[in-house]
C-alpha positions in Angstrom: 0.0 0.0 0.0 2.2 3.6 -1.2 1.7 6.1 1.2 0.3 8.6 0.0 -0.1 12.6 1.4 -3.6 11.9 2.8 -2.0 9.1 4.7 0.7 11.5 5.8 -1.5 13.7 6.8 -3.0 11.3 8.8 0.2 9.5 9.9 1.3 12.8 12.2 -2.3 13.2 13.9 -2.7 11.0 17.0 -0.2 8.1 18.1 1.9 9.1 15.4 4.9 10.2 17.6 4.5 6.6 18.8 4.5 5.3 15.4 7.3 7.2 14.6 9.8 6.5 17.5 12.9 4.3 16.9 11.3 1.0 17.2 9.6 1.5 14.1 12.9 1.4 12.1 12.9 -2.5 12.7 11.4 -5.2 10.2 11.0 -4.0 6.5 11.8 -0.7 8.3 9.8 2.6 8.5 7.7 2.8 5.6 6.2 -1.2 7.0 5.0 0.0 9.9 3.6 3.2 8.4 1.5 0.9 5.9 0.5 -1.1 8.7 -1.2 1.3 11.1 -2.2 3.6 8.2 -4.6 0.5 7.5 -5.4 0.6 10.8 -6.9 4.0 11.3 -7.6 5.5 8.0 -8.3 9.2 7.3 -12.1 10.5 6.6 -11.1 10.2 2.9 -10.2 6.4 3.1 -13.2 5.8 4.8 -15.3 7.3 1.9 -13.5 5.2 -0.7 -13.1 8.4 -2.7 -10.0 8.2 -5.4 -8.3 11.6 -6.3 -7.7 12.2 -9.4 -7.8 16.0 -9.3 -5.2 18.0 -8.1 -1.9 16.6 -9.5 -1.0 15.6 -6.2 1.6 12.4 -6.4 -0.3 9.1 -4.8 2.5 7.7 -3.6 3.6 10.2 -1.2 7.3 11.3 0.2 10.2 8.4 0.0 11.4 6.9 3.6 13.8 9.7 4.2 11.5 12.4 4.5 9.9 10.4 7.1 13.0 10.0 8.9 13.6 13.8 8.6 10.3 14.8 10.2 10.4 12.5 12.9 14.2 14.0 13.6 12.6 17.5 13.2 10.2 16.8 15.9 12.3 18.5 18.7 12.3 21.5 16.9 8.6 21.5 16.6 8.9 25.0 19.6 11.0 26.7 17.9 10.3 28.9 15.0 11.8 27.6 11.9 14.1 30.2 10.9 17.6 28.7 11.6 16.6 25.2 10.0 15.8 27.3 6.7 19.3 27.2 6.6 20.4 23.4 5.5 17.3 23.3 2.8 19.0 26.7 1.1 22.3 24.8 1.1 20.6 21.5 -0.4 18.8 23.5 -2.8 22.2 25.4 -3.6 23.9 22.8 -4.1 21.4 20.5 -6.6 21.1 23.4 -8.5 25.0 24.6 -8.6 24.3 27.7 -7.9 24.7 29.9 -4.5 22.7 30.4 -1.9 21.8 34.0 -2.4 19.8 32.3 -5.4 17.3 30.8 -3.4 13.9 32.0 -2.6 12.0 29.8 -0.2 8.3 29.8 -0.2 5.4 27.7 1.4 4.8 26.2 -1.7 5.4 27.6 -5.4 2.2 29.5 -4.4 3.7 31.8 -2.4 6.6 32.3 -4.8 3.7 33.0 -7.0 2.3 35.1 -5.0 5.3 37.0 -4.1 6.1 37.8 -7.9 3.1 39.1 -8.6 3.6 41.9 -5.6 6.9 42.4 -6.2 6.7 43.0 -10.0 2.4 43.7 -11.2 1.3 47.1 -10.5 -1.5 49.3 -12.0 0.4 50.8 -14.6 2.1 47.1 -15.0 0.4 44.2 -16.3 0.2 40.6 -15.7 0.7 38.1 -18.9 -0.9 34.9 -18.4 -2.2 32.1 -20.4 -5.9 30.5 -20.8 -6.1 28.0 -19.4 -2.7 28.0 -17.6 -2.7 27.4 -13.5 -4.6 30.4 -12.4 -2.9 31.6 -9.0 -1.1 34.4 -10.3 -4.2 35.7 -12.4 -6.4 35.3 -9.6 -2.9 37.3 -6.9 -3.3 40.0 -9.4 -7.2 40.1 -9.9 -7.4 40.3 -5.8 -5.1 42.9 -6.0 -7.0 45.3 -8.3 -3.8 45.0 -11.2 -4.5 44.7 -14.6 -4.4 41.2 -16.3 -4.1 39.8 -20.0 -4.5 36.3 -21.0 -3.8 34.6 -23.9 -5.8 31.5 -25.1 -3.3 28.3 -25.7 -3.2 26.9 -29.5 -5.2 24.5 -31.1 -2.8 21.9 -30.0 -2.7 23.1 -26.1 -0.1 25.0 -26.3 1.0 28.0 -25.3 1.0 30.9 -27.4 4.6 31.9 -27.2 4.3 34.3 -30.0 0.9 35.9 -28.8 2.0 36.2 -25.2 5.5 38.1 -26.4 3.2 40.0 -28.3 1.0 41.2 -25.0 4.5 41.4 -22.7 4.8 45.2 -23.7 4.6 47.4 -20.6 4.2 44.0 -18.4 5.5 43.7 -15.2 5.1 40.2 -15.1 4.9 37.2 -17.0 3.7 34.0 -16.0 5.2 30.7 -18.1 3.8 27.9 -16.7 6.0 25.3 -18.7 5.1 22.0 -18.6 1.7 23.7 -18.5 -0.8 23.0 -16.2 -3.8 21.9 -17.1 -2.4 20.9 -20.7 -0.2 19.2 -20.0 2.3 20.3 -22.8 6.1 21.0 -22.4 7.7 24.1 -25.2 11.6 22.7 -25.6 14.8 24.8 -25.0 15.2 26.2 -28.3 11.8 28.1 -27.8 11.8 29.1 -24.7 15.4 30.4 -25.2 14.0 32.5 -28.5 10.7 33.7 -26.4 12.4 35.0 -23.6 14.9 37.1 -25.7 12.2 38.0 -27.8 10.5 39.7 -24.6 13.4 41.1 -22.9 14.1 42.5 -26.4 10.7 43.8 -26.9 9.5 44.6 -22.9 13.2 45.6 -21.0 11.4 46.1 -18.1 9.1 43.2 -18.1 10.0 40.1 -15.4 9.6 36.1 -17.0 8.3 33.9 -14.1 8.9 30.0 -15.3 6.9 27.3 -13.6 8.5 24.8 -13.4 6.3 22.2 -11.5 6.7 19.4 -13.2 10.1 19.4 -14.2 10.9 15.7 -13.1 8.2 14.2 -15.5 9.3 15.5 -18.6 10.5 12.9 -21.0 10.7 15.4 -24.0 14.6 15.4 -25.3 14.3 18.6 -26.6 13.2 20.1 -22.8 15.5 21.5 -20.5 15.5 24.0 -17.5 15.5 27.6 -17.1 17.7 28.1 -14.2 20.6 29.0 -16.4 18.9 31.6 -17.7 17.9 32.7 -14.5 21.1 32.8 -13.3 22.4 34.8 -16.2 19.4 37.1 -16.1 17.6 39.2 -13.5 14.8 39.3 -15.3 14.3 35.6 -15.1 12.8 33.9 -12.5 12.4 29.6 -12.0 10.2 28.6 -9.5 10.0 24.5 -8.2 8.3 22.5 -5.8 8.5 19.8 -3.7 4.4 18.9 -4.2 4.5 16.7 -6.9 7.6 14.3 -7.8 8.3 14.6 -4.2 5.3 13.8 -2.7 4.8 16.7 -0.3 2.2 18.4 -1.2 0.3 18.9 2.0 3.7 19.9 3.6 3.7 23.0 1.6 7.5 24.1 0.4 8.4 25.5 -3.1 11.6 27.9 -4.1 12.9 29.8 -6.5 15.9 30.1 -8.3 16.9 33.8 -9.6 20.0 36.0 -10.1 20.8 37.7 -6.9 19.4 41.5 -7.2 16.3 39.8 -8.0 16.2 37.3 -5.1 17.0 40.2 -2.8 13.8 41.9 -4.2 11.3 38.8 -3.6 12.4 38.3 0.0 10.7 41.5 0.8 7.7 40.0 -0.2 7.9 36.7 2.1 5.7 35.6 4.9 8.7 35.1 7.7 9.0 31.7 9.1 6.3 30.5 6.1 7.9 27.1 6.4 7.6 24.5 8.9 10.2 23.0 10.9 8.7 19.4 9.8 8.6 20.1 6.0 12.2 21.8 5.9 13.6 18.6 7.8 11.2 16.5 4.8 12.7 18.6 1.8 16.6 19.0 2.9 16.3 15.3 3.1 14.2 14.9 0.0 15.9 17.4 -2.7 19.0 15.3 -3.4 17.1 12.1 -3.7 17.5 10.8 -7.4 16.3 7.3 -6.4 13.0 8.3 -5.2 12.6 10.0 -8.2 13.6 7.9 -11.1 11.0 5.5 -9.2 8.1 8.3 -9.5 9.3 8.9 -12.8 9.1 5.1 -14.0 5.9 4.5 -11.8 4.0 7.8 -13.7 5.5 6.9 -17.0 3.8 3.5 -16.9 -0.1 4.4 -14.8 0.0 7.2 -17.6 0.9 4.6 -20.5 -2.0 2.3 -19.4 -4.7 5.4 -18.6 -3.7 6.6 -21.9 -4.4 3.3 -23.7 -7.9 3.1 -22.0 -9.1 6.3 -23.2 -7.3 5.8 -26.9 -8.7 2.4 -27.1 -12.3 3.7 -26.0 -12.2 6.5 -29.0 -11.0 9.7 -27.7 -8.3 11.9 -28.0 -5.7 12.5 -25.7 -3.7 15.0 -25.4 0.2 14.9 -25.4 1.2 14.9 -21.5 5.1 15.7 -20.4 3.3 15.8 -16.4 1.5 13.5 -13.9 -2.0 14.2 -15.8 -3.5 13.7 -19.1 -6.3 16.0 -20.6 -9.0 13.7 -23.1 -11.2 15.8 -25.1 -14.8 14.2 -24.7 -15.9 16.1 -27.6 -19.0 17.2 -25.4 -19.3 19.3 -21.6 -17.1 17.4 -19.6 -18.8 18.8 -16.4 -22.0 16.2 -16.5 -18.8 13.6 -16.6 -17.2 15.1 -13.8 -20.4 14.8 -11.9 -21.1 11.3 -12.6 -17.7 10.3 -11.8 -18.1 12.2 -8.3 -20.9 9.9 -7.4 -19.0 6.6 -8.2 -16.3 8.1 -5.8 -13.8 9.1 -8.5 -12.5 12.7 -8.5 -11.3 14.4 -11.5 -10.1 17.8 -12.7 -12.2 20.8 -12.4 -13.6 23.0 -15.9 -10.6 25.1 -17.2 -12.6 26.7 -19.6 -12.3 27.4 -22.6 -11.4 23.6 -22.7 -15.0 22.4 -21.5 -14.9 19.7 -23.8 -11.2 18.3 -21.8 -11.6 16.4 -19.0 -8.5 16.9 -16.7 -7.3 12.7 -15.2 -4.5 12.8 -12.6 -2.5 10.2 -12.8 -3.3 7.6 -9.5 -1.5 4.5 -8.4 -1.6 1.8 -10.9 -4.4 0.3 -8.5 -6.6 2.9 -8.7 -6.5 4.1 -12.3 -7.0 0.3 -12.8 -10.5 1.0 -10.8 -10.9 4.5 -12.0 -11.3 3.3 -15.7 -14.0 0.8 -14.5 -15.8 3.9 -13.7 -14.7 5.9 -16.7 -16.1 2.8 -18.5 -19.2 3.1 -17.3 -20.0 6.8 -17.0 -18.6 7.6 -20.9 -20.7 4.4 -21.8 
């Protein structure tokens, strides 16, 4: 049985201190006894039976050493977390090869989100985003009263590279979700290397926020990261996160990697001590760990490969996915789908309109896509 963040959650509520003293290290170790009295006393969401297939989150939760960490970082639990920030900056530091004065901690990428938008989207600056793209910096800037311009994603769910350069004049901001979410579609270093000089040519002023998110599940060759441009550029920022490949999403830490001047200016914007003590213990232990990841890697590549099949096999298109989701058009309102599927206990993706007809599938354990497209089955008749 994986462990997934639910069964985290619920892992640290009562008796988990118990659960999580030495002895629990013996027999097929920590992760054993976690299955075993997670089956005992299952969260309200267990009990329902309900499968999640709806927010991207990874079912199989953080790897054995993020477990350790936490149950280390339990001493500290009193203590604001502001000196333990400290070895996470170095980890992250030193994955990346870059220094430490490169590294933006947030809870979450939301917050580096967030953050970005206040730092760098005024009135008189706008906010370039995509439709649909993940919405959180749309919605910062809409709450905010600060203009916002979004550009509709090609007919093959992309995004408009051309048309959003096009918009970036005057910009403070713009938001390059990339993979995008909820497309799922990845653009490859070549473009992304001709957008961004295209804007900085275009729009001096104007600050290129890269989402990052899925970075570990992208199998396209032609893909690679932004932090080198980021390093090279202050008007380039990479933001990452430890709620997807890692499994953490309920623990809540993201980062950013930028050139120093710019770093300086997004630290203004933080929410002091956003971070736990339990999740910085999880992600120092957690960000150097390429063995837990190749396994999330292989484990998503092949759910994905047999969700995919289902849908291809049953007559509808699907998308090209470089994440841990896939979008199927239905060719008709996915929302009556979504609502059927809710009542047979499966949970899928919200509307991201103008895509109504796309239906959003996160990808689940191999176990419960396996039941999920019993359902799907059923409800798409």
């Amino acid at each position: 049985m994986p462990v997934s963040r639910r069964h985290f959650v619920s892992a640290l509520g009562l008796g988990g201190a118990g659960l999580l003293a030495p002895p629990a290290l013996g027999g097929r170790g920590l992760e054993a006894r976690l299955e075993s009295w997670i089956a005992a006393t299952p969260s309200p969401l267990q009990k329902t039976g309900l499968i999640r297939l709806d927010s991207n989150e990874n079912p199989n939760g953080p790897g054995a050493k993020a477990f350790e960490a936490i149950r280390a970082m339990f001493g500290e639990a009193n203590r604001y977390p502001d000196a333990p920030e400290g070895p996470l900056i170095a980890a992250i530091a030193k994955e990346h090869g870059v220094a430490e004065e490169n590294v933006v901690l947030g809870c979450g990428s939301g917050e580096i989100l967030r953050l970005c938008v206040e730092a760098f989207v005024s009135t008189a600056q706008h906010l370039v985003t995509a439709s649909p793209t993940f919405e959180l910096p749309g919605n910062f800037a809409r709450t905010m009263g600060r203009p916002v311009v979004s550009v509709p994603v090609d007919d093959k769910l992309r995004l408009d590279l051309g048309a959003m350069a096009s918009k970036a004049g005057g910009a403070g901001l713009l938001f390059f979700c990339n993979p995008n979410n909820p497309t799922a579609t990845v653009h490859g270093d070549a473009a992304v290397r001709e957008f961004i000089a295209r804007v900085r040519r275009d729009s001096p002023a104007t600050f290129i926020l890269v989402d990052e998110a899925y970075h570990e599940y992208v199998d396209d060759a032609s893909y690679k990261s932004a932090v080198p441009l980021a390093l090279a550029d202050p008007n380039v920022i990479v933001s990452r996160t430890f709620s997807k490949v890692f499994g953490m999403a309920g623990l809540r830490v993201g980062y950013a990697i930028a050139h120093r001047d710019t770093a300086n200016r997004m630290q203004r914007w933080r929410l002091g001590s956003g971070v736990n003590v339990l999740a910085l213990g999880a992600a120092t232990a957690m960000v150097s760990d390429r063995e837990h990841v190749a396994l999330e890697q292989r484990r998503n590549r092949e759910t994905k490969a047999f969700t995919r099949a289902f849908f291809e096999k049953a007559g509808y298109e699907v998308g090209p996915s470089e994440t841990n989701f896939l979008m199927i058009n239905l060719r008709r309102d996915m929302r009556p789908v979504r609502e059927a599927c809710g009542k047979e206990g499966i949970a899928v993706g919200r509307p991201f309109p103008p895509l109504t007809n796309w239906l959003r599938v996160s990808i689940g354990t191999m176990d419960e896509m396996q039941r999920a497209t019993e359902v799907f089955r059923k409800v798409l008749g």
